[in-house]
C-alpha positions in Angstrom: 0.0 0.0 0.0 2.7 2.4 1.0 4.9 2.2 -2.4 0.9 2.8 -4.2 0.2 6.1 -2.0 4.1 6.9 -3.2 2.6 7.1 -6.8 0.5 10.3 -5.4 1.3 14.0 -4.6 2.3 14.0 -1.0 -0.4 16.3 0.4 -2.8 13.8 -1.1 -1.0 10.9 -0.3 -1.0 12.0 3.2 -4.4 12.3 3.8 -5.5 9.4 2.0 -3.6 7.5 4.6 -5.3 9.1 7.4 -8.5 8.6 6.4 -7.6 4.5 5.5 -6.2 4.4 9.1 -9.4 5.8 10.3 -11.1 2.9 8.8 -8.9 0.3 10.2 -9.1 1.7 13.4 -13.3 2.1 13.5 -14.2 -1.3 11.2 -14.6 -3.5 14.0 -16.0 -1.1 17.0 -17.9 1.5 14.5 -18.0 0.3 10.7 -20.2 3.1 9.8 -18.0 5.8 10.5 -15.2 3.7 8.6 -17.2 3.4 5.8 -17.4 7.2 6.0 -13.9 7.7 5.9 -13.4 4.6 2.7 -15.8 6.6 0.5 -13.4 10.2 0.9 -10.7 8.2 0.7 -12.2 6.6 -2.5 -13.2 10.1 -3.7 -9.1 11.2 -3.4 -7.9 8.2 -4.8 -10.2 5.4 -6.7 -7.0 4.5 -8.5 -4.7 3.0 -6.0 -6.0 -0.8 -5.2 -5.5 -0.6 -1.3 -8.2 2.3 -1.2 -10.6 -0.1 -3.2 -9.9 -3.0 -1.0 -10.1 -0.6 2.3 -13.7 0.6 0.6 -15.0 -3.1 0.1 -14.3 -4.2 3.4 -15.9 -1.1 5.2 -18.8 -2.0 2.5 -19.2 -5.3 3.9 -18.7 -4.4 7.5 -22.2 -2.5 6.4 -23.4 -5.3 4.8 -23.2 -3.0 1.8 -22.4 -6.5 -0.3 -23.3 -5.6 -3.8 -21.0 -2.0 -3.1 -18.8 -4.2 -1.1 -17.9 -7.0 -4.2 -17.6 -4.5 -6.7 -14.5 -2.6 -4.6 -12.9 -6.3 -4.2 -13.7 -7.1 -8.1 -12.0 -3.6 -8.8 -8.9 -4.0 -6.5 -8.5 -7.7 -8.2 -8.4 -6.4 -11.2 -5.7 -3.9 -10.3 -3.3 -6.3 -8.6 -4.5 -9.6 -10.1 -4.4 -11.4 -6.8 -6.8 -14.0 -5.6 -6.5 -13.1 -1.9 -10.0 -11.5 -1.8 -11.2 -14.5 -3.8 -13.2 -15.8 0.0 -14.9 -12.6 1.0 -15.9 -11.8 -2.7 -17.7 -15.3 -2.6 -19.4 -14.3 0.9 -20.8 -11.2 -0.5 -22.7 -13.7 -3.4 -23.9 -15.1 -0.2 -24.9 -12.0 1.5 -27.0 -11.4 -2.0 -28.9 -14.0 -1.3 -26.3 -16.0 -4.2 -25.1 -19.0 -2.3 -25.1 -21.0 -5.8 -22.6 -18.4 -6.6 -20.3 -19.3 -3.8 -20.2 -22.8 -4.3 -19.4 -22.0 -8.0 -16.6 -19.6 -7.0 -15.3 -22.6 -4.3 -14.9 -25.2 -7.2 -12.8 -22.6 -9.4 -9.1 -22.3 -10.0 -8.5 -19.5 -8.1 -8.9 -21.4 -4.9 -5.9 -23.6 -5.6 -4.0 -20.2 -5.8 -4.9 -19.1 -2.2 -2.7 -19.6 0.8 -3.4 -22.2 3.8 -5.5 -19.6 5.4 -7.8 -18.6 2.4 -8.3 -21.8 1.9 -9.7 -22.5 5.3 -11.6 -19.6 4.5 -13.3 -20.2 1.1 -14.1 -23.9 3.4 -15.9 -22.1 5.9 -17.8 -19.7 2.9 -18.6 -22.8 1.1 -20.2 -24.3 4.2 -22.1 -21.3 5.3 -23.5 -21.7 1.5 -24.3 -25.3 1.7 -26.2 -24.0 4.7 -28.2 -21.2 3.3 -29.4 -24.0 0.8 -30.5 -26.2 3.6 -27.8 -28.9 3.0 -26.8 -29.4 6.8 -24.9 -33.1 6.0 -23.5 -31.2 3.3 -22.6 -28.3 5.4 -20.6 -30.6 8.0 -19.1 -32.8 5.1 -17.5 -29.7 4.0 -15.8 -28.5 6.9 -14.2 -32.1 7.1 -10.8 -31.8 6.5 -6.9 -31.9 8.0 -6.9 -28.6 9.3 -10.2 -29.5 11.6 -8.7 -32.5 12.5 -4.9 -31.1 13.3 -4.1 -30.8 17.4 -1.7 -28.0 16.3 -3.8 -24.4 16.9 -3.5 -21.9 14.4 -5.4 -18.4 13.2 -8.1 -19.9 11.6 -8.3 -22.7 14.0 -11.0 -21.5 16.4 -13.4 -20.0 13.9 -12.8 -23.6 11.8 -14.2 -25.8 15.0 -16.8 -23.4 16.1 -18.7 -23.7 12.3 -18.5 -27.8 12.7 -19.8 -27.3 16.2 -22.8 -25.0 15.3 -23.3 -27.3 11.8 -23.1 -30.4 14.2 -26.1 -28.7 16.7 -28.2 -27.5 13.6 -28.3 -30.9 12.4 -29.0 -32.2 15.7 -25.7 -34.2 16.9 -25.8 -32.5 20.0 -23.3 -34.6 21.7 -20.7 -34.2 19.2 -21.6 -30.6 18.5 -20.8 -30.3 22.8 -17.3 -31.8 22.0 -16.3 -29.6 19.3 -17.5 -26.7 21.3 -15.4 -27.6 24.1 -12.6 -28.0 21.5 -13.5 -24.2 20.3 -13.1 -23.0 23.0 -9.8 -24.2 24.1 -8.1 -23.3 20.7 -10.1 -19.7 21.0 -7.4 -18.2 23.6 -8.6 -13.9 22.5 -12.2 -15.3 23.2 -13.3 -14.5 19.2 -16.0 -16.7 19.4 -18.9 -17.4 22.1 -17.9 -21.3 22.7 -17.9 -21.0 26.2 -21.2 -20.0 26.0 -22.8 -22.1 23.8 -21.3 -25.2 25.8 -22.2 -24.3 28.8 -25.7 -23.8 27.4 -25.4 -27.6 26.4 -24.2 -28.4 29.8 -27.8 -26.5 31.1 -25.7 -23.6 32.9 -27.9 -20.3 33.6 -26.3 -17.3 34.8 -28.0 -15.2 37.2 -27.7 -11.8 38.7 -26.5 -11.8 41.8 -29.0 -10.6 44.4 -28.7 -9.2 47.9 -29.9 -11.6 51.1 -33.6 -10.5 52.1 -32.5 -9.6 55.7 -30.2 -7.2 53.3 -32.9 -6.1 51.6 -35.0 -5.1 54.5 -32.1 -2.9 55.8 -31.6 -1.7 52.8 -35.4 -0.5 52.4 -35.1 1.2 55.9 -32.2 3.1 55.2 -34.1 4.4 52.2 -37.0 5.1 54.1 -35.4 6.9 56.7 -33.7 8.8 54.0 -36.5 9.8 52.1 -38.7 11.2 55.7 -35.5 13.1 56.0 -35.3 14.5 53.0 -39.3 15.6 53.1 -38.3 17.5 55.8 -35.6 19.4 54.9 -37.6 20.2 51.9 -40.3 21.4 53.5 -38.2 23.7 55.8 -36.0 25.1 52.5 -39.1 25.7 50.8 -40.4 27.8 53.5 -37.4 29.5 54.0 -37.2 30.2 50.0 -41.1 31.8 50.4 -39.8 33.8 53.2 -39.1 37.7 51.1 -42.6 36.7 48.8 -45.3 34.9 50.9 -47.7 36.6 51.9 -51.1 35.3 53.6 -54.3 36.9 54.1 -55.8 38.7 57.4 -59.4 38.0 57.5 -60.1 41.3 60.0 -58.4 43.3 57.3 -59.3 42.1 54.3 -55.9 42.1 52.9 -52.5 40.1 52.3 -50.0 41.2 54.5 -46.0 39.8 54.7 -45.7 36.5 56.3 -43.7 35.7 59.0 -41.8 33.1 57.4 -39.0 32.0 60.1 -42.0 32.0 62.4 -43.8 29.8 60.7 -41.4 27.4 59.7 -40.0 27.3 63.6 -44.2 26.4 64.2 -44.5 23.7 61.7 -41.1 22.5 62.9 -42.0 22.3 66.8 -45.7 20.3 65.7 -43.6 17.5 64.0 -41.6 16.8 67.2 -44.5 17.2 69.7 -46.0 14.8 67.2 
């Protein structure tokens, strides 16, 4: 990317970077805002690959898939590699194309990819076999060396955790349990909700912890106090803020006339106690 952004004048190369580090930064936590800052950086630069490949992926972060396919298309074109052969294939499937992405996982392009998009196009095929409705197909799929190697690597967690969820749609719940539990050891950054799910098989509920009832009778007092105390103060502020405008009327007179407002609040206060 860096010797593409070269070919540009440096005040636009420069903020052409900025705006694709913005999108790194935000495409996980906040994909909106970095698909706001892939289209400027498209607008600055629809010529240099990375910016197309930075575009498509905050496309499909939105689920943008048709916008999102025809960025990876363009930034194939422009490089001629296969490495975004996988996702392009998920975004058929995100059109509602899986057909598409089984064709796409059959073509030459596949052999071309490394270890890892291989694994992936396995896992897109799959998901594809499952938007058809072909569960043993699904599982079939994901069958190979890399599931069944010990040895733990990127892909590894993400690999088991498909087999596991094919394994529990299809109703092999025991087995689907297993691979969970294998999920989740593999899956040290926690990427995945193994844990979860297994201990879902394994009938675990979480609850909220709640406070003893003696607790929550003591607790109910306090507030209670609190609250009579607070009424009172109140009460007594209020009077105290009336004190320079309250007035109250004198029935001999027939007229308002300034209250006595420290008085009146030493009254009111004096009836509480005696009561």
């Amino acid at each position: 990317m860096r010797q593409e952004l070269l070919s540009l004048p440096k005040g636009l190369a420069e903020e052409v970077s900025r705006n694709l580090v913005m999108v790194a930064r935000l495409i996980d936590e906040d994909p909106e805002q970095a698909y706001a800052y892939a289209r400027i950086a498209l607008r600055l630069a629809s010529r240099v690959a990375a910016v197309r490949e930075a575009a498509g992926f905050a496309a499909y972060a939105t689920q943008k898939y048709s916008e999102a396919l025809a960025e990876f298309r363009a930034a194939k074109r422009m490089t001629g590699s296969v490495e975004l052969w996988p996702v392009m294939a998920d975004c058929e499937r995100g059109l509602g194309r899986p057909e598409r992405a089984l064709a796409m996982a059959g073509e030459p392009e596949v052999q071309k990819l490394d270890k890892a998009g291989q694994v992936e196009m396995r896992l897109v095929a799959a998901g594809a076999r499952r938007d058809m409705g072909e569960l043993d197909a699904a599982i079939v799929t994901l069958q190979s060396p890399e599931l069944a190697s010990n040895s733990v690597q990127p892909w590894t967690a993400r690999l088991r955790y498909a087999y596991a969820d094919a394994l529990l749609a299809a109703g092999r719940e025991d087995e689907a349990r297993e691979w969970f539990a294998k999920t989740a050891e593999a899956d040290k950054d926690q990427a995945t909700d193994a844990s979860d799910r297994l201990a879902e098989l394994d009938g675990v509920e979480f609850v909220d912890a709640a406070l003893p009832d003696d607790e929550d009778d003591d607790l109910a007092d306090v507030e209670e106090d609190d609250d009579e105390g607070d009424e009172d103060d109140a009460e007594v502020a209020a009077a105290e803020r009336a004190a320079d405008q309250a007035e109250y009327y004198d029935e001999d007179d027939e007229e308002y006339e300034p209250l006595d407002a420290a008085a009146d609040t030493a009254e009111r206060a004096e009836g509480r106690d005696k009561a």
